[in-house]
C-alpha positions, 0 to 999 in steps of 0.5 A: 337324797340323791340327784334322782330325788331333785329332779323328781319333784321338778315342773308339777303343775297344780290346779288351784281354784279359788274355792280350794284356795279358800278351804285350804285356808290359804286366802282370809276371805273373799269380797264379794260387791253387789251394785243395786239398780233400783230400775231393776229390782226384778231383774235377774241373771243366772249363770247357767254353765262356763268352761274355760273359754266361755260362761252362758247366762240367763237374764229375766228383764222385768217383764219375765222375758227370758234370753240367753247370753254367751260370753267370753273372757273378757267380755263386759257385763254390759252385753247382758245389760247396758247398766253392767258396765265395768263387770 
């Protein structure tokens, strides 16, 4: 190995999400935590699209009323629905 060989490998960035993180076996499973509102039952919230930056989300309220909702990171659930909080 010469000095050349060191620097080589130095500063590489990977792209590890969790779904990769979880087919190379390098997590042991995952949680998932699914809080049930019984005022809601026909409620439903879709994630229809996310980058980076924002996720956009369908919500259907009981009535069969669809809008849309934006949301940025670190946003609250509870701009959805007011019962989200904490999400």
């Amino acid at each position: 190995m010469n000095l050349y060989d060191h620097y080589r490998y130095y500063d590489l960035m990977y792209s590890l999400n969790a779904v990769k993180a979880f087919n190379n076996d390098l997590v042991k499973g995952i949680e998932v935590n699914i809080e049930e509102n019984k005022d809601g039952k026909n409620e439903v919230i879709i994630l229809k699209e996310c980058d980076t930056k924002e996720a956009t989300f369908s919500y259907k309220n009981e009535l069969g009323k669809s809008t849309l909702h934006v949301l940025n990171k670190k946003d609250d659930f509870s701009l959805i629905h007011p019962e989200m909080t904490g999400l």
